[in-house]
SEKE-973661 format. One record per residue (C-alpha): residue number from 1; residue in three letters; x negated, y negated, z negated. Coordinates in pm, whole numbers, m for minus. Each point is the difference from the previous one (the first is absolute). Layout:
! residues N
+-----+------+--------+--------+--------+
! pos ! code !     c1 !     c2 !     c3 !
+-----+------+--------+--------+--------+
! NUM !  ALA !      X !      Y !      Z !
...
+-----+------+--------+--------+--------+
This chain:
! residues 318
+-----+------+--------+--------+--------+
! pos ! code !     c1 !     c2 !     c3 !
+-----+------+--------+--------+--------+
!   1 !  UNK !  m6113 !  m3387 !  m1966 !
!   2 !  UNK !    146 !    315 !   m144 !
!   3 !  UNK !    198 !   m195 !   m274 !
!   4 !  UNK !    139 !   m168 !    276 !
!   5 !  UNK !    127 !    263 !    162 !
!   6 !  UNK !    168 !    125 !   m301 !
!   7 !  UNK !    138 !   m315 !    m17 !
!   8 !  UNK !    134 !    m22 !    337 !
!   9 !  UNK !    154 !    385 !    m36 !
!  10 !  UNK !    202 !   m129 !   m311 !
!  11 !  UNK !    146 !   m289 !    192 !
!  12 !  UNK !    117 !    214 !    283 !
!  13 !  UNK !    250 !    172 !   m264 !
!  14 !  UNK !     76 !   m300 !   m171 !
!  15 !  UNK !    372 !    m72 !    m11 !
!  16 !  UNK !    130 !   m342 !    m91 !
!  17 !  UNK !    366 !    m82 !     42 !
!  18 !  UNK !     m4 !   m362 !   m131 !
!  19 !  UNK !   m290 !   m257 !    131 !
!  20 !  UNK !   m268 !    m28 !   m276 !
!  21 !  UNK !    116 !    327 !   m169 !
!  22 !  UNK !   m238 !    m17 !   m307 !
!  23 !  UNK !     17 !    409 !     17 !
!  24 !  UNK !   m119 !    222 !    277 !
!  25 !  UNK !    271 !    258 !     55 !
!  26 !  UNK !    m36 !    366 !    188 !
!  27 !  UNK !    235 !    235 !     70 !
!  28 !  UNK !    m50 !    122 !   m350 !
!  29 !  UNK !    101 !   m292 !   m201 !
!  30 !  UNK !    245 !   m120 !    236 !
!  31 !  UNK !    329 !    131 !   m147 !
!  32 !  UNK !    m37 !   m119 !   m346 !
!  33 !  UNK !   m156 !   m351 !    136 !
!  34 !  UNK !    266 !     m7 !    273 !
!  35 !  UNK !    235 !   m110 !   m314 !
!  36 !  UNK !   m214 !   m347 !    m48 !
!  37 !  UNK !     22 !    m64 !    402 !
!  38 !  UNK !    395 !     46 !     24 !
!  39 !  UNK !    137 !   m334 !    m54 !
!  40 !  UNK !    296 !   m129 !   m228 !
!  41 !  UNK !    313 !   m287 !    138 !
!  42 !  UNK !   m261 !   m255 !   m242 !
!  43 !  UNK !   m297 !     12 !    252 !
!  44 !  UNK !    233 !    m98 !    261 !
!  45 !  UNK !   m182 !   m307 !    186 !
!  46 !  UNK !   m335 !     92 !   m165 !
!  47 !  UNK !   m129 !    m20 !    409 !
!  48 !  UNK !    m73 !   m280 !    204 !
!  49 !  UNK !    324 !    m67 !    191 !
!  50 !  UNK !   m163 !   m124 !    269 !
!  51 !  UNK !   m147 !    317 !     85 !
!  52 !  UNK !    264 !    206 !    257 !
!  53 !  UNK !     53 !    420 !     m3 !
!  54 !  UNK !   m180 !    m38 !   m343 !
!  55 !  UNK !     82 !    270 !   m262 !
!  56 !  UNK !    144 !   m194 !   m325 !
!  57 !  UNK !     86 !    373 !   m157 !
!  58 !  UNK !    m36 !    352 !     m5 !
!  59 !  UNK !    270 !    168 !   m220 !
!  60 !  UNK !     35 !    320 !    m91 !
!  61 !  UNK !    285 !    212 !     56 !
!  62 !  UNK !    223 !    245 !   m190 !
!  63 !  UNK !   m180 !    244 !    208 !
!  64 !  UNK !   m314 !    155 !    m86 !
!  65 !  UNK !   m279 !   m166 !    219 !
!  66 !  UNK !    216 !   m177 !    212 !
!  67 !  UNK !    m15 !   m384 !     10 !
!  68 !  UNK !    176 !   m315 !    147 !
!  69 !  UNK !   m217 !   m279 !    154 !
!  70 !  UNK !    142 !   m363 !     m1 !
!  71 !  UNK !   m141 !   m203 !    254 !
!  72 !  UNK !     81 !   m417 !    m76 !
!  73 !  UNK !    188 !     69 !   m322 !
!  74 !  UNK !    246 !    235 !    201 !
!  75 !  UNK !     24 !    369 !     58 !
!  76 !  UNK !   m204 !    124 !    299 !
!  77 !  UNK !      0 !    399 !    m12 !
!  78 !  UNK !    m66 !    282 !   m197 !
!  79 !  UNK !   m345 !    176 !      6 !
!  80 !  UNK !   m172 !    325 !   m155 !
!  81 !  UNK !   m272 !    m15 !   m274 !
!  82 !  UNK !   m242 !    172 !    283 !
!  83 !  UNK !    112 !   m306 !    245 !
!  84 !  UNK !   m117 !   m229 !   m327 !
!  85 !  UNK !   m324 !    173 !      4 !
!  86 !  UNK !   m107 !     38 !    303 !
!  87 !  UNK !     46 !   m327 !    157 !
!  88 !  UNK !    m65 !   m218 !   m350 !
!  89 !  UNK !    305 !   m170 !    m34 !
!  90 !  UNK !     13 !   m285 !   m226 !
!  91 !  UNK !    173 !   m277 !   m157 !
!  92 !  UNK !   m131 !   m295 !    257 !
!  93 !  UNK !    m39 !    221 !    278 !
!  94 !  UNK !     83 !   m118 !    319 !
!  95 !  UNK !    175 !    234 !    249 !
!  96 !  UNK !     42 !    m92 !    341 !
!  97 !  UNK !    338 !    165 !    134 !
!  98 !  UNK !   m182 !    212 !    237 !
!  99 !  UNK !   m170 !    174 !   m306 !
! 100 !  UNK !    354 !    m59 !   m207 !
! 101 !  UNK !    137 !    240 !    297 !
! 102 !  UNK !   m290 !    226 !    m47 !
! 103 !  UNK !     52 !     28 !   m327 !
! 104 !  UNK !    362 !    105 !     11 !
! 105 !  UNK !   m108 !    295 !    245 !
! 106 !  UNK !   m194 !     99 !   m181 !
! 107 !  UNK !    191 !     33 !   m310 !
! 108 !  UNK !    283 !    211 !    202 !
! 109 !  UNK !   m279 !    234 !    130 !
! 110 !  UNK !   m122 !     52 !   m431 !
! 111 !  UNK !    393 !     49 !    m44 !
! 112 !  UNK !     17 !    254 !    250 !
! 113 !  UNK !   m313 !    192 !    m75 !
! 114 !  UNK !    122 !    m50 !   m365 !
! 115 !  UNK !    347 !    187 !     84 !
! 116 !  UNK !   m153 !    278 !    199 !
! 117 !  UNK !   m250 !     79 !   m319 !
! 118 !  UNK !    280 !     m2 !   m212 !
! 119 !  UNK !    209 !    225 !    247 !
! 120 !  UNK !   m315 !    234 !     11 !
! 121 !  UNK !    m52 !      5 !   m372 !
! 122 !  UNK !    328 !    250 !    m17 !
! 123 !  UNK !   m190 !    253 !    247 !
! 124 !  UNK !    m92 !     92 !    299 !
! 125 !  UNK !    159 !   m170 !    297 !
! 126 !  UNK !    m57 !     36 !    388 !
! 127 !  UNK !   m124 !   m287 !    197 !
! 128 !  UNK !    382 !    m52 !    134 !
! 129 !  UNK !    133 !    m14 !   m361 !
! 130 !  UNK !   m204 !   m263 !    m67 !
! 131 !  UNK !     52 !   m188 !    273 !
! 132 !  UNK !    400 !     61 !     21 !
! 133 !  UNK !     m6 !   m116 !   m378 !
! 134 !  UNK !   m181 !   m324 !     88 !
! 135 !  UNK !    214 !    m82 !    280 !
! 136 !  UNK !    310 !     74 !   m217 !
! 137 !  UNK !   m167 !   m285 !   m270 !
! 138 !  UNK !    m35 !   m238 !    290 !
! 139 !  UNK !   m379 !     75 !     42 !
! 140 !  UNK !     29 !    108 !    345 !
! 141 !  UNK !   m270 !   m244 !    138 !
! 142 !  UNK !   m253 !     70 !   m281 !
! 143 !  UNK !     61 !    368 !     75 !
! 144 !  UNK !   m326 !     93 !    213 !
! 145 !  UNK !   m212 !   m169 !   m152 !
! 146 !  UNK !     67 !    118 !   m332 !
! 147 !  UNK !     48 !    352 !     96 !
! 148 !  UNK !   m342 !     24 !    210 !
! 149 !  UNK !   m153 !   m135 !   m376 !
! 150 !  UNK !    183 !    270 !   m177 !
! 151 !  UNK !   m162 !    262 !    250 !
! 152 !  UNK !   m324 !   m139 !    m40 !
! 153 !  UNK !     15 !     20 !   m382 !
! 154 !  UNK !    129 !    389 !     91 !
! 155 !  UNK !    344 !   m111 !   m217 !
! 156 !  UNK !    138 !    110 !    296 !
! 157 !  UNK !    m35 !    331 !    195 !
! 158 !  UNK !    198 !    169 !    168 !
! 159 !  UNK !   m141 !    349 !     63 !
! 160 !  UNK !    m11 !     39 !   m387 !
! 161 !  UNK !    344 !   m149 !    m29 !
! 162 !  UNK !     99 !    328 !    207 !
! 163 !  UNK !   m185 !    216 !   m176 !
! 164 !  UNK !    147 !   m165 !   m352 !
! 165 !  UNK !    298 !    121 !    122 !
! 166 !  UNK !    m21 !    284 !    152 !
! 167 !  UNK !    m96 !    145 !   m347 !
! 168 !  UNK !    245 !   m183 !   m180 !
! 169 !  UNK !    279 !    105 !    238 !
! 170 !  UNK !   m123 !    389 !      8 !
! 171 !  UNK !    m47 !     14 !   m413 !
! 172 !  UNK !    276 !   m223 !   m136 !
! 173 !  UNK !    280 !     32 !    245 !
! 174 !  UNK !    m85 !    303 !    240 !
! 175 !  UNK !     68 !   m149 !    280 !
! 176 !  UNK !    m79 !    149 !    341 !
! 177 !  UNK !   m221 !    m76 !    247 !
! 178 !  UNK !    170 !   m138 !    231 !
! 179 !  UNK !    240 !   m225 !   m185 !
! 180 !  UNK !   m384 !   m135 !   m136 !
! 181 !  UNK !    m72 !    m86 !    314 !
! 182 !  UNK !    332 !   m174 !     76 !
! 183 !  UNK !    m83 !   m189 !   m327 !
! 184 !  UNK !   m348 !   m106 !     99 !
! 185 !  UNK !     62 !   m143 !    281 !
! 186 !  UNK !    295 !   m187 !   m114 !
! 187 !  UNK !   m271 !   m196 !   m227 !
! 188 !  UNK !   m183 !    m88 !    364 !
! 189 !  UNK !   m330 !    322 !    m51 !
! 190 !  UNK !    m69 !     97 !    349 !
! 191 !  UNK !     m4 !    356 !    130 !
! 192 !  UNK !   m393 !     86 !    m29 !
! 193 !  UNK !      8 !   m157 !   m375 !
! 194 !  UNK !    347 !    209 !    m81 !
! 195 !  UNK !   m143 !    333 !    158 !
! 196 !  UNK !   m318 !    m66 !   m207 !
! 197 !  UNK !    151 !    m19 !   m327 !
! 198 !  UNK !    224 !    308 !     73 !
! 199 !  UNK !   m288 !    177 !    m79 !
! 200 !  UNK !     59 !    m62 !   m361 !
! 201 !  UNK !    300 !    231 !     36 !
! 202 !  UNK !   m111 !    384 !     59 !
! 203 !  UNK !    220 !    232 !    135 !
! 204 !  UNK !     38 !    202 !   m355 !
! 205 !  UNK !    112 !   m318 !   m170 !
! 206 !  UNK !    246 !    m54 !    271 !
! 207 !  UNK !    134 !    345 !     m8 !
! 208 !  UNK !    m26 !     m5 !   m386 !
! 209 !  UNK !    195 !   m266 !      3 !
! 210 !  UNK !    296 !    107 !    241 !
! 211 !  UNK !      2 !    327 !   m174 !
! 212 !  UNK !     56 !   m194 !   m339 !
! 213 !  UNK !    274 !   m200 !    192 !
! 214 !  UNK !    165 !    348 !    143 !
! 215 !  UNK !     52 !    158 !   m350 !
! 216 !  UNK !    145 !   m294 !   m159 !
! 217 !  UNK !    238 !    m15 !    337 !
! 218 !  UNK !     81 !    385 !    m10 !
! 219 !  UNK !    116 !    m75 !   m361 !
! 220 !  UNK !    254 !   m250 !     79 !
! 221 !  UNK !    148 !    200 !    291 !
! 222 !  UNK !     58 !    321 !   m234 !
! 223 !  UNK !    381 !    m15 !    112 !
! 224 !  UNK !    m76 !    m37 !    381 !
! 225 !  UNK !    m19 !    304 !    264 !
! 226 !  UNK !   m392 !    113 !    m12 !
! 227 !  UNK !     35 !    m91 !    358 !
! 228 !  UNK !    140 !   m410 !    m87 !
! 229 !  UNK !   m218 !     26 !   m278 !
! 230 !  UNK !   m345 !     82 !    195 !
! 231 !  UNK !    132 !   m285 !    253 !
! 232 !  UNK !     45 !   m214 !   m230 !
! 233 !  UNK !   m355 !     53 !   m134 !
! 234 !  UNK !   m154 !    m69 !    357 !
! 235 !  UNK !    187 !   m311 !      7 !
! 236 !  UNK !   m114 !   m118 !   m298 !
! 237 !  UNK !   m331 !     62 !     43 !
! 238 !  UNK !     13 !   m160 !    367 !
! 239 !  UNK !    172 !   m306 !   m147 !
! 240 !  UNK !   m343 !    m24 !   m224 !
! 241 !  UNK !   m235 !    m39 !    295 !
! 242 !  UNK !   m129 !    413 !    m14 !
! 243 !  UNK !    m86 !    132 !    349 !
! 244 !  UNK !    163 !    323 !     87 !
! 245 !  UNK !   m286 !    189 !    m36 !
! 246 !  UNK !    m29 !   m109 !   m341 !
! 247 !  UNK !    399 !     83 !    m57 !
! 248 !  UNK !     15 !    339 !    193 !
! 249 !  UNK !   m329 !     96 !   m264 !
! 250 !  UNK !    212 !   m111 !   m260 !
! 251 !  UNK !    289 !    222 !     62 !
! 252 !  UNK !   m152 !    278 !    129 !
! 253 !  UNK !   m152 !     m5 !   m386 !
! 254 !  UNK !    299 !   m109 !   m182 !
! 255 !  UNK !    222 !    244 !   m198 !
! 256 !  UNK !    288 !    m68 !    245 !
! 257 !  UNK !    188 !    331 !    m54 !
! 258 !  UNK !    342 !     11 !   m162 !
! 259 !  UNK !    178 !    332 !   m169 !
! 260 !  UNK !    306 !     79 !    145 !
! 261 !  UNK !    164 !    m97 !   m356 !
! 262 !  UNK !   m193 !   m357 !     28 !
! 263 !  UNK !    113 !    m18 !    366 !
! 264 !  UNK !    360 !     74 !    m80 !
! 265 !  UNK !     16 !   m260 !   m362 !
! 266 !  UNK !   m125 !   m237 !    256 !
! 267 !  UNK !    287 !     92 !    269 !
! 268 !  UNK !    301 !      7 !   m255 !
! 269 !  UNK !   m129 !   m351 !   m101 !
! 270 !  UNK !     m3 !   m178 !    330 !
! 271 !  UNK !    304 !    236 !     75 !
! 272 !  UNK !    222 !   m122 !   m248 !
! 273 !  UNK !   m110 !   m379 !     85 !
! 274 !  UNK !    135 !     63 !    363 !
! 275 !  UNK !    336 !    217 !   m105 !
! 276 !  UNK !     82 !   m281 !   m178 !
! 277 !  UNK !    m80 !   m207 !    258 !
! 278 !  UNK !    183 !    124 !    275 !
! 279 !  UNK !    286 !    143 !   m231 !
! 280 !  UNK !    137 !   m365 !      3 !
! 281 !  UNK !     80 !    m15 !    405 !
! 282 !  UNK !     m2 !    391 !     75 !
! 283 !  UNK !    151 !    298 !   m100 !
! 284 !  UNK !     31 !    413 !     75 !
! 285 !  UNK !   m233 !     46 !    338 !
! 286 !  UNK !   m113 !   m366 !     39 !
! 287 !  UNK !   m162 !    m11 !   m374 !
! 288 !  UNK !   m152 !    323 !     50 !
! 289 !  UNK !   m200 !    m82 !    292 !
! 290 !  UNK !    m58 !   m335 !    m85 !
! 291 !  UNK !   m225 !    125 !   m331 !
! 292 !  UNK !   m177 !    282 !    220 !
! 293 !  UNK !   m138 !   m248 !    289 !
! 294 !  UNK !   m132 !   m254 !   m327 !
! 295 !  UNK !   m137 !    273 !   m179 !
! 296 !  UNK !   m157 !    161 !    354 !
! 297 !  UNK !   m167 !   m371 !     79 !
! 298 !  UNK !   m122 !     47 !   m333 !
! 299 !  UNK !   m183 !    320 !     52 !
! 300 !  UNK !    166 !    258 !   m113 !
! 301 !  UNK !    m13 !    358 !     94 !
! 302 !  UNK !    360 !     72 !    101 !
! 303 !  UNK !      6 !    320 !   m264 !
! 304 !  UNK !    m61 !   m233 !   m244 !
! 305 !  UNK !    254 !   m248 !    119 !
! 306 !  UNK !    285 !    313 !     67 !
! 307 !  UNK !     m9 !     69 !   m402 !
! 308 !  UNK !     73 !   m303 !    m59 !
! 309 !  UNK !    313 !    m70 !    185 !
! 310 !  UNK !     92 !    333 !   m107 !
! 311 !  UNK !    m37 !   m133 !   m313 !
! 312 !  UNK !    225 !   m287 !     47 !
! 313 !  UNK !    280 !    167 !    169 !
! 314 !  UNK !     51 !    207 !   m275 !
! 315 !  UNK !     49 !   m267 !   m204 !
! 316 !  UNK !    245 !   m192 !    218 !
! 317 !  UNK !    161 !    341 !      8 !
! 318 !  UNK !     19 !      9 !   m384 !
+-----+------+--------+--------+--------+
């Protein structure tokens, strides 16, 4: 009784894709005996042609584990190795077109869950990536099924998708909070998951990070009025995604004062551009005021400003 049994088990995972298959074939052996099963243009009519919705081949293709099925001595449809497998398909087969049909969904479901492994096998991607990069491959009707799969195999998930990033985004790029946010919910996280993960992103990291951005900011606007130059700081921390608490921490501890020597190289730099400028259209009076009210929007202390137009006049004068 027990060696029957046995018997019995090894049946159940016997694979045969040809009637009378001298060898038993499992999942194991399949691929190399899969070569012996694929027919050649010579077996042609090797099947009873009396038989209908028979299957006369099964060829492989170019493509790794992907197969066409003749049905009749003419091409039916293309099938997966898995598809092979699982429902035993053989050379004198007969398919009814219901299960034909069946078949061919289910081949475009393995396609589908094929292309959204292969999209995930670059990295992490939100539930909405994966399901805006079926529907852009045509998979739009496969989509929920295959996605609720990928959750269940936890291949997808979104609250560590959020959390991926968030990291990413603070450490790499130094982005701010809120721009993070904007981002995450672009790739469909909800609110509760987004507010979640923004605990991977402390408040010293954040204001690390915009104090970082400040410096390298307060560099480039060396020949800008400490005033433009501390606005244009703010801006650029604001068009990062910092908070203005964060910011006004930031410049309250940034090294935002100027000597009056640095104040005024700065001045005669941007005072020059606007001489010029204006030199071309004005002259006398006109000219003169014309460079003042630029260099006052600029921010400027109007002692500062004074020297230079002194400075100027005296060498129209010259």
């Amino acid at each position: 009784m027990e060696h029957s049994n046995k018997e019995n088990e090894q049946n159940d995972q016997l694979i045969r894709l040809e009637p009378n298959q001298p060898v038993n074939l499992t999942k194991d052996n399949l691929s190399e005996h899969l070569k012996k099963v694929v027919n050649t243009d010579s077996e042609k009519g090797s099947i009873d042609p009396d038989k209908k919705n028979t299957i006369t081949s099964i060829q492989a293709q170019k493509r790794k584990g992907r197969y066409n099925i003749f049905i009749n001595d003419k091409y039916a449809f293309p099938v997966d190795e898995e598809l092979i497998i699982t429902h035993m398909l053989h050379k004198g087969k007969v398919l009814t077109p219901e299960f034909q049909e069946q078949l061919q969904v289910e081949d475009v479901y393995r396609k589908a869950y094929q292309r959204a492994l292969n999209y995930l096998s670059y990295g992490l991607r939100s539930e909405k990536e994966v399901r805006d990069d079926l529907k852009d491959k045509e998979f739009e009707e496969q989509a929920d099924e295959v996605v609720e799969r990928l959750i269940d195999q936890k291949l997808i998930n979104d609250l560590e998708y959020a959390k991926s990033y968030v990291r990413t985004a603070a450490n790499l790029n130094s982005k701010g909070p809120s721009n993070i946010k904007h981002e995450l919910s672009k790739r469909g996280i909800n609110k509760e998951q987004i507010e979640v993960a923004m605990y991977e992103y402390s408040f010293e990291d954040q204001f690390a990070n915009a104090m970082s951005l400040a410096e390298k900011s307060w560099k480039k606007s060396r020949l800008k009025s400490q005033r433009e130059a501390v606005q244009k700081t703010k801006q650029f921390l604001m068009q990062k995604g910092y908070s203005m608490d964060i910011i006004q921490e930031v410049i309250s501890e940034l090294d935002t004062e100027k000597t009056e020597d640095e104040e005024y190289e700065a001045l005669a730099k941007q005072g020059e551009q606007a001489w010029r400028r204006y030199s071309s259209k004005f002259s006398d009076y006109k000219l003169i005021q014309k460079t003042k009210s630029s260099l006052y929007q600029k921010g400027y202390p109007s002692e500062l400003i004074n020297k230079f137009i002194e400075m100027k006049e005296e060498e129209t004068n010259e």
